[in-house]
N, C-alpha and C positions, 0 to 999 in steps of 0.2 A: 846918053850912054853912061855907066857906070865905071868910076873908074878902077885902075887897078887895085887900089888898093881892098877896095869894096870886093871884087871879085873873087881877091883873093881872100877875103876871109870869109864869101862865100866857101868857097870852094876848102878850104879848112874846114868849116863849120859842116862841112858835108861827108870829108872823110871821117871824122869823129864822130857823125850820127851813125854813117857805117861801121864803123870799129863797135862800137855800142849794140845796133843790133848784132852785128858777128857775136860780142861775146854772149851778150844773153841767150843767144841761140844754142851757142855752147855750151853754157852752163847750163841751158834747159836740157840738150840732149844728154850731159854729162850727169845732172839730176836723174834720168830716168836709169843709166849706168849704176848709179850711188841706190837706188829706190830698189832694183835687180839683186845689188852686193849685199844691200843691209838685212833685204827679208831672207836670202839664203844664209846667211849667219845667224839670223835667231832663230832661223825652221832646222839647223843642223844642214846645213846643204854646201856648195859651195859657187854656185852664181854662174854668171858668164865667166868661162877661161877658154875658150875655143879659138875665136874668132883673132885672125893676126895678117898683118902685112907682108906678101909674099916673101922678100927677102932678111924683114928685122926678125924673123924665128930664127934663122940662122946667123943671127946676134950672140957669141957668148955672155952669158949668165944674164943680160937687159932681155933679149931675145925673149927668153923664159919666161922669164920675171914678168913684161909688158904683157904676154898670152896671159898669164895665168890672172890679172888685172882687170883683164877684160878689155883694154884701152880702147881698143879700136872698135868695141861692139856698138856705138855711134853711129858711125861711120857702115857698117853694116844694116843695119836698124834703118838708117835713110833711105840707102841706098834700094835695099827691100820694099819698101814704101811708094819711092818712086817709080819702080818697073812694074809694080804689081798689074794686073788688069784693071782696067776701068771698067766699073759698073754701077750705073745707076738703072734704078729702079723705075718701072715704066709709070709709077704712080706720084711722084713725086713731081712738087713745082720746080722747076729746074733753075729759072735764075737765082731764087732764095735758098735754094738746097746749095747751089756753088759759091755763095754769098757768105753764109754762116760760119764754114769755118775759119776768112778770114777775120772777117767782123768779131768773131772770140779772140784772133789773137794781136788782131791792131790794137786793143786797147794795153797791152802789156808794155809792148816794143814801143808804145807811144808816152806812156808815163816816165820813161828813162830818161826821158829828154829835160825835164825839170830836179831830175835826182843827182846830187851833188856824191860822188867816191872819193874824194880827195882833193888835197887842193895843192897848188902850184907855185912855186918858191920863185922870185924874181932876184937878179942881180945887186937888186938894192935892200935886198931882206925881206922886202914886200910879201905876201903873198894873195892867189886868187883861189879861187875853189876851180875844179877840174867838174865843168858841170856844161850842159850845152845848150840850155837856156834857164837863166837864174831869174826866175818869175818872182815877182813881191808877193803871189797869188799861188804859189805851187802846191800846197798844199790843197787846195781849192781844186785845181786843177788835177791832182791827183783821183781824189774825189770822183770828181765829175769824169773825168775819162774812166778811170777804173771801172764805174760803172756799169759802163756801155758795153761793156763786156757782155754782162748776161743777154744783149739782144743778139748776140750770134747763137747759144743756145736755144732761146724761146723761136728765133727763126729758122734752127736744126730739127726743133721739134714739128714748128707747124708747117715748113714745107716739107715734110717729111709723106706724111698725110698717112701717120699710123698711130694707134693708140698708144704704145708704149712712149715714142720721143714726142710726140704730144703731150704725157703727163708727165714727162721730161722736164718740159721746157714749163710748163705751170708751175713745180716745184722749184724750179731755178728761181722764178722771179718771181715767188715768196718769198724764198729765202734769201734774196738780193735783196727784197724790202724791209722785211724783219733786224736783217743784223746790219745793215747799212748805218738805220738811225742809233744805234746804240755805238757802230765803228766813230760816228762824228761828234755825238755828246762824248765820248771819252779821248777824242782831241781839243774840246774845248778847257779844259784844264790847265796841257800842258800851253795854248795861247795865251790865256791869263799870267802863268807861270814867266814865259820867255818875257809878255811884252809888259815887263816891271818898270817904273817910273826912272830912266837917263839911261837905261840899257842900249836906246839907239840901234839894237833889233829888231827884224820887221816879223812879228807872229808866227805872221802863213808863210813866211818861206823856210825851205828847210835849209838851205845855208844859214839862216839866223837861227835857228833852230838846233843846229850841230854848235855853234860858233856860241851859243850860250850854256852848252854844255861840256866846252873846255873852259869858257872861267870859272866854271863849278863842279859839278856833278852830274853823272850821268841819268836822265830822267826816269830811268827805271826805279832808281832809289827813292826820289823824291818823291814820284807817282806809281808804285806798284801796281793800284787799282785802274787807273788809266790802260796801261800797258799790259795787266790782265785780260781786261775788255777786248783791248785792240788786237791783241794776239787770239783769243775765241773768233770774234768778230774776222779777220785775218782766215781763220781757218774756213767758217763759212763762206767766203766769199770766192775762196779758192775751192769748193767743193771737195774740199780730201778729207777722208774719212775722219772725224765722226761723223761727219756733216755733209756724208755725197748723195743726198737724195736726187739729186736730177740723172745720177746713171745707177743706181744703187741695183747692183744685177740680181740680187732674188726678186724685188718687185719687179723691176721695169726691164728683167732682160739685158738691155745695153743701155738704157734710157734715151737720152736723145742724140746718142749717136747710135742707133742701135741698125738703119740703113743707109753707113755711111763704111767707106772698105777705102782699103787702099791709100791713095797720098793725102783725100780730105779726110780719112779719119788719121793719118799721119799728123796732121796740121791739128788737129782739135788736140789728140795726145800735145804734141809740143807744145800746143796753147797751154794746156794746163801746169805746163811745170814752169814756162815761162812766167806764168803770173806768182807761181809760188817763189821764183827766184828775183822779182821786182817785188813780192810782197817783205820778203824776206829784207832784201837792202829799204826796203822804205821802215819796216821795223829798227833796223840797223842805227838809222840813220836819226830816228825822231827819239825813241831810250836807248840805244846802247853809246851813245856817242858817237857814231857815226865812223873817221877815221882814227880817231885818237883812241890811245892804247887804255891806258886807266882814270877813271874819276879821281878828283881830287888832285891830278898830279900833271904838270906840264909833259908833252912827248918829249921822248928821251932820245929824239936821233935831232942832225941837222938839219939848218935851215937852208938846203941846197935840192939837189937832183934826189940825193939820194934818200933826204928825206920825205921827198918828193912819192917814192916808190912803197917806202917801208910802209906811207900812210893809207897809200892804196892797198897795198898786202893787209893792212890792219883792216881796211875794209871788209876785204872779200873774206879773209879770214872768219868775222862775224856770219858773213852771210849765209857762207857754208856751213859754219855750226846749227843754223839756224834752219836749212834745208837739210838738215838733218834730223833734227827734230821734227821738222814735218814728218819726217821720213818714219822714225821710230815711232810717233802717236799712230800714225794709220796701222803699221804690225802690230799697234798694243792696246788699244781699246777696240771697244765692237761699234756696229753702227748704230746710232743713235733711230728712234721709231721716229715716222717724219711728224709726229703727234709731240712727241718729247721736244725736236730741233726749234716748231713754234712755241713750245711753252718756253725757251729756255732764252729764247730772243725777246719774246715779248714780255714774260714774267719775271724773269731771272735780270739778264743782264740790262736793258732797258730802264727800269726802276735803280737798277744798282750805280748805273751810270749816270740819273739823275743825281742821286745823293750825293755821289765825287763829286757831281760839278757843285752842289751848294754848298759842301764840306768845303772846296779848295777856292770859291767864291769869298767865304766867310774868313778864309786862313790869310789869304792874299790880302783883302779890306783890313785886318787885324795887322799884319804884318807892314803895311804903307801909312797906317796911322805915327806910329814914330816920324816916318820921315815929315810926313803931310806937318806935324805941330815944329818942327825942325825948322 
């Protein structure tokens, strides 16, 4: 039998995986809220302001304010989703068709678990990372789980048993192959970089990862081309436009959600924004520095609770610029021909990311020579 204290940090370790997915979940359906606001402000419109909680409309001046926001359209949006009628299609394979759309979104809610937001200040000045399993391997594991993502699409399309989420699911998992190899050569750099001779940082994880880029500088600077790559690469992998050939609706209709209604295509919608809002904290986290406010300069709050907070705020603060930016590329360029998306993975960035690695291969050996005759 296990003892107390075991159980209980079970049972910890458990409410903070659920707080984790609660918030991602949130921030995915609040993405779709932000994704709603931003293209009626650049189309001249003005977005969700309807939708409100029976009695906060007769809130003075919040009341208003929180309708005209949209806040609660969420919360709506679910709710719609869930009551809707079920219908499936009498040609469909049924276990693989109800299968798909979780199998897109376990890989998202599953990568959170090795990504570090902050870190946690102890009575003795100490502190730990706010993270709910700190792999020496996480980066690896990011990888590899992320991945598996596209097998809820390619099995959206082929239990589908239609031509259009059929040629869904084959362009998913080209283009999961194409830019994969190019997202993991332009991680290789920034491991050369972190695991420098006495740093006592471990590469692949992202807490040594963030924690080498408060003794320094933030990897974007250091590695632009890296973090170029990985943000393209990023985009493809999350299918938002340039790069959404697997539902791209003048070709494919709906692509391979295109016999899918109701609460499973609820769940593929939130797959999607969910992965955009774990891609985004995992960019966060590898160049922007993670929770720390500026390169080059120690945080400027205490070593307590409360800096405890500000560093998490410094987090999500990044992240949401950054699901922002998703947000504003898809209203601002067009969609890339699915002829363009392979030359630009295999031609373009692929080769380009070769080069980083023997550029920063070459700079790194050059740079450890001093210490190596030392």
């Amino acid at each position: 039998m296990p003892d107390v204290e075991t159980l209980q940090l079970v049972g910890m370790k458990f409410l903070f995986a659920l707080l984790m997915v609660g918030a991602v979940m949130t921030m995915a359906g609040y993405s779709v809220l932000a994704e709603r606001k931003v293209s009626a402000w650049m189309q001249g419109r003005v977005g969700p302001n309807r939708t409100v909680l029976p009695y906060v409309q007769y809130i003075p001046i919040l009341g208003p304010f929180l309708r005209g926001l949209g806040i609660f359209q969420p919360l709506a949006d679910g709710l719609k989703f869930l009551f809707k009628e079920e219908i499936v299609p009498g040609h469909v394979n049924k276990l693989y068709y109800y299968m798909a759309p979780l199998v897109a979104l376990v890989p998202a809610l599953t990568t959170m678990t090795v990504l570090p937001f902050g870190e946690f200040f102890h009575d003795n000045g100490e502190s730990s990372p706010l993270i709910l399993a700190d792999l020496e391997v996480g980066i690896l594991f990011i990888l590899a789980v992320s991945s598996l993502g596209v097998y809820g699409i390619v099995l959206a399309g082929w239990s589908s048993n239609s031509k259009y989420p059929f040629l869904g699911g084959i362009r998913s998992s080209a283009q999961m192959i194409s830019y994969e190899l190019a997202m993991g050569l332009s991680l290789l750099p920034v491991f050369l970089w972190v695991s420098e001779p006495g740093s006592g940082l471990s590469a692949l994880s992202l807490t040594g990862i963030v924690a080498s880029q408060a003794e320094s500088t933030w990897l974007i600077l250091v590695q632009p081309v890296s973090a170029l790559i990985f943000l393209i690469a990023l985009f493809a992998e999350t299918n938002r436009l340039p790069f959404d050939m697997p539902e791209s609706e003048t070709d494919l209709v709906g692509g391979f959600h295109t016999e899918y209604g109701s609460f499973k295509f609820g769940i593929f919608f939130v797959a999607e924004y969910a992965h955009i809002v774990v891609g985004s904290a995992i960019f966060t986290a590898i160049f922007l520095g993670g929770w720390h406010v500026f390169p080059w300069v120690a945080d400027p709050w205490p070593a307590n609770w409360l800096g405890s907070l500000l560093g998490v705020g410094c987090f999500l603060t990044k992240t949401v610029l950054l699901i922002f930016f998703f947000i504003w590329i898809r209203w601002t360029l067009p969609r890339f021909r699915y002829d363009q998306v392979m030359h630009l993975g295999w031609a373009k960035l692929l080769p380009l990311a070769l080069v980083n690695l023997v550029f920063y291969v070459i700079l790194v050996t050059w740079l450890d020579q001093p210490a190596a005759t030392n």
